[in-house]
C-alpha positions as CSV (number, residue, x, y, z in Angstrom):
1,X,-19.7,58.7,3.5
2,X,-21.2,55.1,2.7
3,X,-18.4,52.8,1.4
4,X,-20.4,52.6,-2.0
5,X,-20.0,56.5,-2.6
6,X,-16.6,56.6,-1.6
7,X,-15.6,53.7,-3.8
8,X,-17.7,55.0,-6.8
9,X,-15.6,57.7,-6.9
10,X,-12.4,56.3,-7.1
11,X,-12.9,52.7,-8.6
12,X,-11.9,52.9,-12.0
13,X,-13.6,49.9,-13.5
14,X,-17.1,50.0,-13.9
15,X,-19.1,49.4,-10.9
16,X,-22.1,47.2,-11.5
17,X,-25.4,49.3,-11.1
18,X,-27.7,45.7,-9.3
19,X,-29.4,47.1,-6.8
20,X,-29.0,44.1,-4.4
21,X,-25.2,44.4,-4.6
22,X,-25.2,48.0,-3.4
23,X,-27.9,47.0,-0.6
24,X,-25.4,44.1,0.7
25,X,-22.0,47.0,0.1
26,X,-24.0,49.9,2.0
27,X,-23.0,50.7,5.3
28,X,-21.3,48.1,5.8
29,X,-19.9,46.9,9.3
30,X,-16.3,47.7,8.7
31,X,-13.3,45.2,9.5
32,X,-11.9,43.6,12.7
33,X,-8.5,42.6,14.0
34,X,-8.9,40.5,16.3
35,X,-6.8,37.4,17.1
36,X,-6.7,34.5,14.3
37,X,-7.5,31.2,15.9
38,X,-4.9,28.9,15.7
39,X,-7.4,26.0,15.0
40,X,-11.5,25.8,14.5
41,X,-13.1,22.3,14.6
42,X,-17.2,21.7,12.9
43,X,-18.2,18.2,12.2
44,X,-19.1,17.0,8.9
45,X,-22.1,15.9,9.9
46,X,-24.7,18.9,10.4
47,X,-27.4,19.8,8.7
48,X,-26.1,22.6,6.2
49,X,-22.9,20.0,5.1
50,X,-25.1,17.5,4.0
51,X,-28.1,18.8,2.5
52,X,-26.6,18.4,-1.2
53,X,-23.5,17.0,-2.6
54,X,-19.9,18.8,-3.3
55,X,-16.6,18.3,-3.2
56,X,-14.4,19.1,-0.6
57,X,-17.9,21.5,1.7
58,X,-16.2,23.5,4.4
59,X,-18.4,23.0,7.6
60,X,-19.3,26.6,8.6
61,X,-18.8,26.4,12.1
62,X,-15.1,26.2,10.9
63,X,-15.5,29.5,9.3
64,X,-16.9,31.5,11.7
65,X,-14.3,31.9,13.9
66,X,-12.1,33.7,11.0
67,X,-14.9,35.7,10.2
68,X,-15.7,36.8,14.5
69,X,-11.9,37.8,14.4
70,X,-12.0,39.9,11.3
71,X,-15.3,41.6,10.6
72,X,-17.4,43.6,13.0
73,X,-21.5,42.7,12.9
74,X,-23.0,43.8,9.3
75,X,-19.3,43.1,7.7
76,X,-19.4,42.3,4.1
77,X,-17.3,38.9,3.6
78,X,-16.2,37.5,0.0
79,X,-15.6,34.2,-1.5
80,X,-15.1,34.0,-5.1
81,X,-14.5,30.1,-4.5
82,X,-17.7,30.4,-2.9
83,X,-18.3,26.3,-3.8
84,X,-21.5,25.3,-2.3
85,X,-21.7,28.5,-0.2
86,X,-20.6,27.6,3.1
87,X,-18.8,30.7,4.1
88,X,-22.2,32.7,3.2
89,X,-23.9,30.6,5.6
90,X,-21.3,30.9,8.2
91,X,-21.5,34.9,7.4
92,X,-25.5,34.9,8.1
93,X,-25.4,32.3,11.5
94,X,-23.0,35.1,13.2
95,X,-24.4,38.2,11.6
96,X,-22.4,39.4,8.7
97,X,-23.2,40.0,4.9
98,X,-21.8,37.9,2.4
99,X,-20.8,37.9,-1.3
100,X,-20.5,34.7,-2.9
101,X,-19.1,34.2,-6.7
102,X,-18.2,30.8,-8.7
103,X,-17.0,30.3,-12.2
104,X,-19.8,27.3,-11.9
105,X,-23.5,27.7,-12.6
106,X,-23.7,24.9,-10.4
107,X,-21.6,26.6,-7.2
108,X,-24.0,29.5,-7.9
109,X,-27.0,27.4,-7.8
110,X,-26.2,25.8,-4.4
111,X,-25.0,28.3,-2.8
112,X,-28.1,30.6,-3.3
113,X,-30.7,28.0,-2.3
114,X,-28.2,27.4,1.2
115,X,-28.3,31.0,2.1
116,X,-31.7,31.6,1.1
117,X,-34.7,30.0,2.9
118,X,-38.0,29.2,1.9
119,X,-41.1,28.8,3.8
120,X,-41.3,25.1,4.9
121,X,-44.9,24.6,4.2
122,X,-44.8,26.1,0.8
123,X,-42.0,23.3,0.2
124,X,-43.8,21.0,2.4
125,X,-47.4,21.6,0.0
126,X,-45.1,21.4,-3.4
127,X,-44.4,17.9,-2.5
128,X,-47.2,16.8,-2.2
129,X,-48.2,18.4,-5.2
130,X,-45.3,16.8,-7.7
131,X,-46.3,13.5,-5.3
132,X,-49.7,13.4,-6.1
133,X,-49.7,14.1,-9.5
134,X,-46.4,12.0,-10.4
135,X,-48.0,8.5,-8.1
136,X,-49.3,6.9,-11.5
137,X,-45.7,7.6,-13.2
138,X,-43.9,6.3,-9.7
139,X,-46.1,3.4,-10.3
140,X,-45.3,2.2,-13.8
141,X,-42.0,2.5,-13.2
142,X,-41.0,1.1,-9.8
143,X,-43.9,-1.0,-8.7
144,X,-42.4,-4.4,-7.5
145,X,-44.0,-7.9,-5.8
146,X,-42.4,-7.7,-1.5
147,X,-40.5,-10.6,-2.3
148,X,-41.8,-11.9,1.4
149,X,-45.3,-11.6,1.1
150,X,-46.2,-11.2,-2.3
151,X,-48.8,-7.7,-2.3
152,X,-47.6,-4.7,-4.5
153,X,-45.7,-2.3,-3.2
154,X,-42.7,0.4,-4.6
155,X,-38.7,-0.6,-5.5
156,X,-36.6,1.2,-3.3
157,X,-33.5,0.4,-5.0
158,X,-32.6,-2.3,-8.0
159,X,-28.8,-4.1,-7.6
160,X,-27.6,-4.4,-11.1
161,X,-24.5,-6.6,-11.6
162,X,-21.6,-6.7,-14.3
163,X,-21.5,-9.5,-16.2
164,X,-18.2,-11.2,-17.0
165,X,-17.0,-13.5,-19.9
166,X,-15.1,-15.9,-19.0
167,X,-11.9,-15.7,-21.1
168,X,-11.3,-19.7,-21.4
169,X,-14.7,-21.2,-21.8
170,X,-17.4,-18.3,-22.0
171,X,-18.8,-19.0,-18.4
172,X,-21.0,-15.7,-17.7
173,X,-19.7,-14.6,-14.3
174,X,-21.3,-12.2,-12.2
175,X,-19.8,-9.9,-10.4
176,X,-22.7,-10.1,-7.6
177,X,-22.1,-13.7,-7.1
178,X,-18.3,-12.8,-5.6
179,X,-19.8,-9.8,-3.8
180,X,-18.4,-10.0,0.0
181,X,-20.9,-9.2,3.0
182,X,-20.3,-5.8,2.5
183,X,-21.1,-5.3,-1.4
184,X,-17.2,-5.7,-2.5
185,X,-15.3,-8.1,-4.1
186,X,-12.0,-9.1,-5.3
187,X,-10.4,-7.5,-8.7
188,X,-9.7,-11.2,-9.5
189,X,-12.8,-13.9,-11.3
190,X,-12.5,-16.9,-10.8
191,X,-14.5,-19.1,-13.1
192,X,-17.3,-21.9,-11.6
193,X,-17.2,-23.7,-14.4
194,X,-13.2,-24.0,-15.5
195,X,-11.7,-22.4,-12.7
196,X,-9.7,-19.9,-14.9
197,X,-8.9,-16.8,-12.7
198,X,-9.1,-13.3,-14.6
199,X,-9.2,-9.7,-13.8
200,X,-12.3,-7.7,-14.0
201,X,-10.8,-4.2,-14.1
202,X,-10.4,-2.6,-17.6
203,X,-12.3,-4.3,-19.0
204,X,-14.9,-2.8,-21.9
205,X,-18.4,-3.6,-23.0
206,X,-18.7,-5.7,-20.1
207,X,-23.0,-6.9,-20.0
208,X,-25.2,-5.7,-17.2
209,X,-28.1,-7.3,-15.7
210,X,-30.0,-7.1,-12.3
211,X,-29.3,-9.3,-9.4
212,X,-31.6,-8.1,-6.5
213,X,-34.6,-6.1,-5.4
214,X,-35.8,-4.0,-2.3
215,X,-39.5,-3.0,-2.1
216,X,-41.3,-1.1,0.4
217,X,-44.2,-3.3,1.6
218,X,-47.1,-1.7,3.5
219,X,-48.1,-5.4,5.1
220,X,-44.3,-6.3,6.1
221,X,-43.8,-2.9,7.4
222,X,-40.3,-2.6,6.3
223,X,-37.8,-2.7,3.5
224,X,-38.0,-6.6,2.1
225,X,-35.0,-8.0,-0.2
226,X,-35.0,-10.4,-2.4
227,X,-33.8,-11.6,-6.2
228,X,-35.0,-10.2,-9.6
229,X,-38.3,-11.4,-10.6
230,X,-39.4,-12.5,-13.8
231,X,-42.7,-9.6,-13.5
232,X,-39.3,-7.3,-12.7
233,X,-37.5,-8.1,-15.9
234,X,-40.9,-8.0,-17.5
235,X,-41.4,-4.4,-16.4
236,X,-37.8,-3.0,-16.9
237,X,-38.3,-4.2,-20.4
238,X,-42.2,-2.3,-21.0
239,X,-40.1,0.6,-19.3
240,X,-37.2,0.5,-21.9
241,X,-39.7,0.2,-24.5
242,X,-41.1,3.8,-24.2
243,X,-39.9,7.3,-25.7
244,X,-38.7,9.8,-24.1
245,X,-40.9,12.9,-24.1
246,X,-39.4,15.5,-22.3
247,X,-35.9,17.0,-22.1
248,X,-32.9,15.9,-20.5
249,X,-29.2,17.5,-20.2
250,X,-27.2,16.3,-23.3
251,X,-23.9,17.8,-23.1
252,X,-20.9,15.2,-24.4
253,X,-17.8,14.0,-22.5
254,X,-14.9,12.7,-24.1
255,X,-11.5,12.7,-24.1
256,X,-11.1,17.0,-23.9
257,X,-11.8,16.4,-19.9
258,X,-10.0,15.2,-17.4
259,X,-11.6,13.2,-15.6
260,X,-13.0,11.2,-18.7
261,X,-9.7,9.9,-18.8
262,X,-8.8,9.4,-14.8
263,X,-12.3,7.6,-14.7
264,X,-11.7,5.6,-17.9
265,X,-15.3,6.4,-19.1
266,X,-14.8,4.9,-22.3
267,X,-15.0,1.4,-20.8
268,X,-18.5,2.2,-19.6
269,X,-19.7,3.2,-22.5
270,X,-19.8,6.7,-21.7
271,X,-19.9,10.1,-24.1
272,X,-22.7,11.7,-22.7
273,X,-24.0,12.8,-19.6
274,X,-27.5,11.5,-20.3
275,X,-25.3,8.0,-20.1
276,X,-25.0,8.1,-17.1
277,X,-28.6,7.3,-16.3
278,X,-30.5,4.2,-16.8
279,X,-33.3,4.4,-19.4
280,X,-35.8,4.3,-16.1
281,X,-34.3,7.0,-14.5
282,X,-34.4,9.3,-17.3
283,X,-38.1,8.6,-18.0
284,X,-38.7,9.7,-14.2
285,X,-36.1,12.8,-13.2
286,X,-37.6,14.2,-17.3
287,X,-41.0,14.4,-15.6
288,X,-39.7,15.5,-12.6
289,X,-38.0,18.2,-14.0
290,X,-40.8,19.4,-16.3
291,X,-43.3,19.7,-13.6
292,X,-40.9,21.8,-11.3
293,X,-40.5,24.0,-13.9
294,X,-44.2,24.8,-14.5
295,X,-44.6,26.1,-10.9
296,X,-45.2,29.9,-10.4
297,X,-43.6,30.8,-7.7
298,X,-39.4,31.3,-8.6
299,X,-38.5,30.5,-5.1
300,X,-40.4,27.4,-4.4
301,X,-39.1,26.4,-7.8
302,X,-35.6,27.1,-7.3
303,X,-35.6,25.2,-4.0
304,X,-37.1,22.0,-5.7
305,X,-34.4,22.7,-8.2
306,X,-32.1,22.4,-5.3
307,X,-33.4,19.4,-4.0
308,X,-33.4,17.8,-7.6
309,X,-29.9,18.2,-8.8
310,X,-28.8,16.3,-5.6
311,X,-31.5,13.7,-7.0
312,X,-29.9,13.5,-10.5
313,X,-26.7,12.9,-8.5
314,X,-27.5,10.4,-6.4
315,X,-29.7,8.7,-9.2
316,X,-27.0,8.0,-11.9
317,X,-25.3,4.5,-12.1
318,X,-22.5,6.1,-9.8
319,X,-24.5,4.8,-7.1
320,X,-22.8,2.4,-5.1
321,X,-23.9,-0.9,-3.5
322,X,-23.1,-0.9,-0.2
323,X,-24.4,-4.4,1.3
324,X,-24.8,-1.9,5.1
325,X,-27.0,0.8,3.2
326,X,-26.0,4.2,2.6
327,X,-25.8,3.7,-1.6
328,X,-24.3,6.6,-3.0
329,X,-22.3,7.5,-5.4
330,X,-18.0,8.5,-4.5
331,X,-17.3,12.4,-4.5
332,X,-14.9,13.8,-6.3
333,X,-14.8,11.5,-9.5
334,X,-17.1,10.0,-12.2
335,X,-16.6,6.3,-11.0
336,X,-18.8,4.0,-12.4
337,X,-19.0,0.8,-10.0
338,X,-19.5,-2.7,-10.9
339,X,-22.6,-3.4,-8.6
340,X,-25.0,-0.3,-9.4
341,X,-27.5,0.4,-6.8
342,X,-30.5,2.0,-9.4
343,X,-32.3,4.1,-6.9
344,X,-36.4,4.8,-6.9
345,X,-36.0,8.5,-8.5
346,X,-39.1,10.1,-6.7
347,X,-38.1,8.6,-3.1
348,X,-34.5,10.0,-3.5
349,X,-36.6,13.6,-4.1
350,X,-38.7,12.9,-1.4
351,X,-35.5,12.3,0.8
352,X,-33.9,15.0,-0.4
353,X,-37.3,17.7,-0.1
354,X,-37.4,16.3,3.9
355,X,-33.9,17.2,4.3
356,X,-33.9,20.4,3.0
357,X,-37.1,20.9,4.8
358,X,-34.9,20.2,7.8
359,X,-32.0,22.3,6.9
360,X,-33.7,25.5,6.5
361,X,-35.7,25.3,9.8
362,X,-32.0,24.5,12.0
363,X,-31.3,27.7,10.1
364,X,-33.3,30.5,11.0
365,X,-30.5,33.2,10.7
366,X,-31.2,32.7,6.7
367,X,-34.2,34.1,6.7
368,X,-32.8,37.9,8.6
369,X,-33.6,40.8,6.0
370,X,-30.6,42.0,7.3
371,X,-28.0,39.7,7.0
372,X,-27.9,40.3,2.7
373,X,-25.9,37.3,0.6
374,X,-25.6,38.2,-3.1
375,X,-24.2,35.4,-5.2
376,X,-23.4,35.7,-8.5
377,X,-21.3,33.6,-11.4
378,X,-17.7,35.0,-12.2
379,X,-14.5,34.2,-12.2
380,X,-12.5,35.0,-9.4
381,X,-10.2,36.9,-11.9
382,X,-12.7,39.0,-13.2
383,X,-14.5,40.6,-10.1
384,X,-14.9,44.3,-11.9
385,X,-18.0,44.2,-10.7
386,X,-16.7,45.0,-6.9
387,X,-15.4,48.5,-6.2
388,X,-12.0,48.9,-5.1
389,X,-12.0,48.6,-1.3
390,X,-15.0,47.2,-0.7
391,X,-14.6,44.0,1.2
392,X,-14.1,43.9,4.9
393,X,-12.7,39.9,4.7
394,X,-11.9,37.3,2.7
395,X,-12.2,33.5,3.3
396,X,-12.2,31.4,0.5
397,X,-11.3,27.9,-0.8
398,X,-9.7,27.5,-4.1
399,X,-9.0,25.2,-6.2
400,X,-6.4,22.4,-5.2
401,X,-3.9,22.1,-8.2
402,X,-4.5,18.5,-9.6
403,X,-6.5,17.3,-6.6
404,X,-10.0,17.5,-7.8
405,X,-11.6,19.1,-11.4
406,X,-14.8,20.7,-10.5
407,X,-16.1,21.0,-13.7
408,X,-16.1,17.1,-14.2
409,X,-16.9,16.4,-11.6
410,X,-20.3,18.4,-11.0
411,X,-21.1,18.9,-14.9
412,X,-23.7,15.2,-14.9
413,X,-26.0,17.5,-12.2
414,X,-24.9,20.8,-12.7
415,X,-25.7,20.2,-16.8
416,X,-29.3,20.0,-15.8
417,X,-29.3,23.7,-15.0
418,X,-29.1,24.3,-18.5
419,X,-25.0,25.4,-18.2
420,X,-22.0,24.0,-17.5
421,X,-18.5,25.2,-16.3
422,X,-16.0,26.5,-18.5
423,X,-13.2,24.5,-18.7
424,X,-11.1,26.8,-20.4
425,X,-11.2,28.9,-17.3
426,X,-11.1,26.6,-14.5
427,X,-7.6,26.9,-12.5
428,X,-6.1,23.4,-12.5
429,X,-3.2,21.3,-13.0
430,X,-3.6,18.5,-15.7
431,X,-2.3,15.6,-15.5
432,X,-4.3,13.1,-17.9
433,X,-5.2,16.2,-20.1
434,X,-1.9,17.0,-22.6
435,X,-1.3,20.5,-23.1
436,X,-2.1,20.2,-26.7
437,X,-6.1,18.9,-25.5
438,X,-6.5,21.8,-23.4
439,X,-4.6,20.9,-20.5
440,X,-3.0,23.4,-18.1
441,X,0.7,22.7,-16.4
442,X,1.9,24.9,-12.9
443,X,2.7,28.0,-14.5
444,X,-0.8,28.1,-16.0
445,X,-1.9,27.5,-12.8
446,X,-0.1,30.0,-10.8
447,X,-0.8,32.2,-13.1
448,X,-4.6,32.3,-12.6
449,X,-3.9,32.4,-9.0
450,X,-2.2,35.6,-9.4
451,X,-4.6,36.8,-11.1
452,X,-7.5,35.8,-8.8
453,X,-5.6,36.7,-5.3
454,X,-4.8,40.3,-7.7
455,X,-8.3,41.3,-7.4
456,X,-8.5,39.9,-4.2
457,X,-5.8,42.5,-3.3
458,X,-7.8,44.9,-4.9
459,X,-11.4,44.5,-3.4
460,X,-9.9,44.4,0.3
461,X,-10.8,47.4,2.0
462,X,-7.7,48.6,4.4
463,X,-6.4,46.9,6.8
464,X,-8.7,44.3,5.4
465,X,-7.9,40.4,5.9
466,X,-8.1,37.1,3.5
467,X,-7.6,33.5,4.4
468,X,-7.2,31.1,2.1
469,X,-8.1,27.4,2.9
470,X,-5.0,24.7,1.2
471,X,-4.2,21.5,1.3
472,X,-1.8,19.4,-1.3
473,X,0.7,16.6,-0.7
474,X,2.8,18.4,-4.0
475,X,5.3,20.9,-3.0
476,X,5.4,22.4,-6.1
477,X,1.6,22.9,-5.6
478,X,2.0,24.9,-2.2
479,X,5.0,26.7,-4.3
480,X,2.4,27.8,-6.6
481,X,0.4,29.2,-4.1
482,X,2.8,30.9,-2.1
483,X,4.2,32.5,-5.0
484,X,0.6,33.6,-6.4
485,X,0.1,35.3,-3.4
486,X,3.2,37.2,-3.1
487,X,2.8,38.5,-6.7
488,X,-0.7,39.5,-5.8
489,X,0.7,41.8,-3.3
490,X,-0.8,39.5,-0.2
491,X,1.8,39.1,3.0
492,X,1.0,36.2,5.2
493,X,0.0,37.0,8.8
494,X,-1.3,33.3,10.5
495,X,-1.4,30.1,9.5
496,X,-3.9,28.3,11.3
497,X,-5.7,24.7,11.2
498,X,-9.3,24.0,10.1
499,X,-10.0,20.3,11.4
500,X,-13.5,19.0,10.3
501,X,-13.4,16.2,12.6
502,X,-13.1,18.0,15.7
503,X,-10.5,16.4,17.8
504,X,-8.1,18.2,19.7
505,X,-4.9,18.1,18.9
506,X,-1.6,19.6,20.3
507,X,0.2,21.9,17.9
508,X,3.7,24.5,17.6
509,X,3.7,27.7,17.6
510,X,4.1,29.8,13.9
511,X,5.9,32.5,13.1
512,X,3.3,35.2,15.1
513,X,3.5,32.9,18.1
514,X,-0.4,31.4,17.4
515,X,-0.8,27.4,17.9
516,X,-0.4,26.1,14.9
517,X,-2.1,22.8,14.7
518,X,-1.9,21.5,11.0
519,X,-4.5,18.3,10.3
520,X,-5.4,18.4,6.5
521,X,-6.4,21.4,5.6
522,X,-4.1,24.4,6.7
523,X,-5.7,28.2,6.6
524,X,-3.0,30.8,5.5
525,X,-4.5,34.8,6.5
526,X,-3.4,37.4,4.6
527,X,-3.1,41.4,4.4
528,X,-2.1,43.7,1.7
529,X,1.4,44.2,1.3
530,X,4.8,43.6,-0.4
531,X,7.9,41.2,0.4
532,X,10.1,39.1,-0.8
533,X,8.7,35.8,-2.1
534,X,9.3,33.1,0.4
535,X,12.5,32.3,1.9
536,X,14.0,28.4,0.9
537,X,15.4,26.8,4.4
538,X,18.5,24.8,4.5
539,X,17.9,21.3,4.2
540,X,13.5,21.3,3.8
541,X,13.4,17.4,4.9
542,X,15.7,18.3,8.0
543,X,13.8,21.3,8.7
544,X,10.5,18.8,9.0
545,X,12.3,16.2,10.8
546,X,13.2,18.3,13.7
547,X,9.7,19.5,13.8
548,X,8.1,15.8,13.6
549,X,10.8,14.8,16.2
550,X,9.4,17.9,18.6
551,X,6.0,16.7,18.2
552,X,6.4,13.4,18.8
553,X,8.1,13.7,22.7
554,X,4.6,15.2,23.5
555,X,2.9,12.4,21.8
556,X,1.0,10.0,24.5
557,X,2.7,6.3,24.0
558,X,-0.7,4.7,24.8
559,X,-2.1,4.2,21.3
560,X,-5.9,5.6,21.1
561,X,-7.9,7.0,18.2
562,X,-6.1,10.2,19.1
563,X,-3.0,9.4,19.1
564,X,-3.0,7.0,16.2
565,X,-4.1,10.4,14.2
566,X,-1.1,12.2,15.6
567,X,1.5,9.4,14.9
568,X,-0.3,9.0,11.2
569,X,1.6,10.4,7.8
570,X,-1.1,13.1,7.0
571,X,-1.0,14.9,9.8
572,X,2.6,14.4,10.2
573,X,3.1,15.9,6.8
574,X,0.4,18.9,7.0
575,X,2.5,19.5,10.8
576,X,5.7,19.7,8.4
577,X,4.2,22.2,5.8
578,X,2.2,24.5,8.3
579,X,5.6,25.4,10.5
580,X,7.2,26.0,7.3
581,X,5.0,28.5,5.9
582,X,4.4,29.8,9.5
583,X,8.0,30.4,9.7
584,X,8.1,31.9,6.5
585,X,10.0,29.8,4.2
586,X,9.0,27.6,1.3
587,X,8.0,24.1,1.3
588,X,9.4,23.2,-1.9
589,X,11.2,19.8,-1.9
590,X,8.7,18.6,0.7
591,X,6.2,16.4,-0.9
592,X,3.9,13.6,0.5
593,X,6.1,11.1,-1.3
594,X,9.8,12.7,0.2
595,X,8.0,12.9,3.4
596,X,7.3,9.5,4.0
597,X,10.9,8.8,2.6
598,X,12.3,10.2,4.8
599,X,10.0,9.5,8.1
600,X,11.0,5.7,7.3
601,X,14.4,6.8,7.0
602,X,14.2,8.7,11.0
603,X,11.8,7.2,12.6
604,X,10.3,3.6,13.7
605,X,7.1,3.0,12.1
606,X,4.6,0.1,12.8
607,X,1.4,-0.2,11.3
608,X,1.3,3.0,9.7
609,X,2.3,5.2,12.6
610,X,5.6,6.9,13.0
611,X,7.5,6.5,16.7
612,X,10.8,8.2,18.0
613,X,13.7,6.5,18.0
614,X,14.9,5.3,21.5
């Protein structure tokens, strides 16, 4: 009997009738129970990680190990975190089906287009397509003198500068002009004309202009720099002048979100998400839009999509100058800088099309008939749609307390898509957001844990594994956790390391006798069960002490890149939490901040890193 016909019978939800659900649940190839590794390492840099942006990407080289040692070939692996869709990519490059969910339209959208290929030359022929017939539009908008030799050629990026008042005598000050070699400067003005010394953070309604230009120039042969023209400022203004024709996301921001208020959006003027784009840059990502829309074919269209909310992304005035290269805008937040690198709309496309392009060839396990991914949008506590039983392994990633607010964070490119996340159901901790706006304290937060690790528990087939990837520097966070999964009915089996930096560390042993080697993120593995909830340890800063004192006799004292990481709080701290939980008690009274308290208080420390006491 086929999983599907055994579960129909006995699931008493309704089972969803989609055909390509069933196709990735039949005959499935069963679960595995095979050692945990203590520790996986994948670089950050590879292909799949970088082809679009999203917070806190697992590399899936560090999930495949999990997935070897729990699933036999053809297993069916869940994530309803599924994020960008990693773990469905790791699932496919060793041979396993996956199931990805998100409660964001923009998760879903990502994590489709990684796990589902496209031919390259259909992509390849698009662009030049949307090229072609977008040059005279390119043209109006970003054609710019090479400041070196004078002949026509395309901006690749504008520098635009805040514009400061002096507070004594009026002086306009620029931020550009106290711009360091690398693009920053100090927090502190300091006026040419009076000498009067001010702060430039906080500060609202602060004037914008632009500072500097770089055009591509076919007769120089490379990228030429040089200031704003006046036939620039003449242009940005014809530009500014004209309508909008075509649609753009409007969805408003205010107050109601959290990271309105951590990003202090109101001093930049900002209640939209259509604000976060110059007048320019809306003109050419509305075409852009509009014309991938029009084409025929749903999967060369939903690629382009792809490659065109990272565009959005990287084309809002979250862009970054960076005086080395590499503008882009920070992860994670909705920071708007002071010196805005305005990016060329259609090359960022272009960029992004060529790295896609790239992506799917290093990737040919996407394209196995075989290896099925389904993705769909749901919240991870509301997976009815799954039989009881159903899943050979979890490995998922969820939400880190008050760490990061997907939602915000991913709602400027994700509103394109024509949705947005529901904030009312994302599981968080608020911390700018009062209760009485919306916002969500611990138990609100543990309590949607539950509820998502409940059907967790309840899709696992037996003997069935789930690892959960976690990281926090709050105890009352990991608390949270722990507790969520006991009251799910989940019984921790390994706690293991996933480094995304690959080093190799030395570690201690957990409570099953695995190396346990904790650097940022720590992976807890679970199986279906009961017990009691986690057992509090005499003395939690002692506890860690003696373990950080273990650790560092078998720390080399010749200081190297190594070392330096091993000596460093962080890892100190996530060694500290990771033998805890190993040895099955809770971390709660260890946070970052009593951590470091009490290293200082135990241990020498110089420059940062944290020695044994002679």
């Amino acid at each position: 009997m086929t999983i599907v016909e055994n579960l129909e019978a006995n699931t008493p939800t309704e089972v969803s009738e989609d055909r390509a659900l069933s196709e990735v649940l039949y005959m499935t190839g069963g679960t595995a129970s095979h050692p945990i590794p203590a520790v996986t390492t994948a670089s950050k840099g590879s292909k799949a990680y970088q082809v679009h942006t999203y917070p806190t990407k697992v590399p899936p080289g560090a999930i495949e190990p999990f997935i070897e040692a729990s699933t036999r070939p053809g297993g069916v692996v869940l994530d309803p975190f599924c994020g960008s869709g990693m773990t469905g990519l790791a699932a496919q490059n060793i041979g396993r089906r996956a199931i990805l969910s998100d409660l964001a339209p923009g998760a879903i959208h990502l994590a489709f287009n990684h796990t589902h290929a496209i031919d390259r030359a259909i992509l390849g022929a698009s662009l030049l397509e949307i090229s072609k017939r977008l040059a005279p539009l390119e043209q109006f908008l970003y054609e710019s003198a090479c400041p070196t030799c004078g002949r026509a050629g395309l901006l690749r990026h504008m520098i635009w500068s805040d514009v400061h008042a002096c507070g004594s005598c009026g002086h306009e000050m620029r931020v550009w002009d106290h711009a360091d070699t690398a693009g920053g400067s100090s927090r502190i003005l300091t006026c040419e004309n009076c000498g009067n010394r001010q702060s430039r953070a906080g500060v609202a309604g602060a004037k914008n202009t632009p500072v500097e230009r770089t055009v591509a120039c076919v007769d120089c042969k490379k990228l030429q720099r040089g200031n704003v023209s006046t036939a620039d400022l003449a242009r940005i203004a014809r530009v500014n002048s004209q309508k909008l024709k075509l649609w753009i996301p409007s969805v408003a921001l205010g107050p109601d979100r959290e990271m309105y208020r951590r990003s202090a959006l109101h001093l930049r003027e900002i209640s939209n998400v259509a604000d976060f784009w110059t007048h320019r840059s809306k003109i050419a990502l509305s075409e852009l839009w509009n014309f991938i829309s029009t084409r025929s074919d749903p999967r060369a269209q939903s690629a382009l999509q792809f490659a065109f909310t990272n565009t959005a992304w990287h084309a809002t005035r979250m862009r970054r100058y960076n005086a080395r290269g590499g503008q882009r805008p920070l992860t994670g937040t909705l920071y708007i800088p002071q010196l805005i690198a305005e990016g060329n709309v259609f090359e960022i496309f272009r960029h992004q099309v060529a790295q896609l392009m790239r992506f799917y060839q290093s990737h040919p396990h996407i394209a196995d008939p075989t290896l099925l991914t389904y993705t769909r949008q749901s919240s991870a506590n509301e997976l009815d749609w799954l039989p009881n039983s159903s899943i050979d392994y979890v490995f998922t990633d969820p939400p880190f307390g008050a760490n990061l607010f997907y939602a915000d964070c991913n709602v400027v490119w994700e509103s394109w898509l024509g949705d947005v996340t529901d904030l009312e159901k994302e599981i968080v901790v608020n911390r700018s957001l009062p209760e009485s706006a919306g916002g969500k304290n611990m138990l609100d937060y543990e309590n949607l844990l539950t509820s998502s690790f409940a059907e967790i528990r309840r899709v696992m087939a037996p003997e069935a594994r789930a690892s959960v990837v976690f990281h926090n520097s709050d105890d009352k966070v990991w608390s949270a956790l722990l507790s969520a999964t006991t009251r799910a009915g989940l019984v921790q089996t390994d706690v293991s390391v996933l480094n995304k930096v690959q080093r190799s560390m030395k570690g201690y042993k957990g409570r099953s006798g695995s190396e346990l080697v904790p650097f940022y993120d720590l992976v807890i593995t679970y199986q279906a069960g009961r017990r009691e909830s986690t057992v509090p340890v005499d003395g939690v800063l002692s506890a860690a002490m003696r373990t950080v004192a273990a650790h560092l006799k078998h720390v080399s004292p010749v200081l190297s890149e190594e070392t330096s990481h091993e000596r460093s709080l962080e890892y100190l701290y996530s060694l500290s939490i990771g033998s805890l939980i190993a040895g099955d008690h809770s971390p709660k009274g260890l946070s970052f901040k009593a951590m470091e308290l009490a290293l200082r208080e135990n241990f020498v420390c110089e420059g940062g890193l944290y020695y044994a006491v002679d």
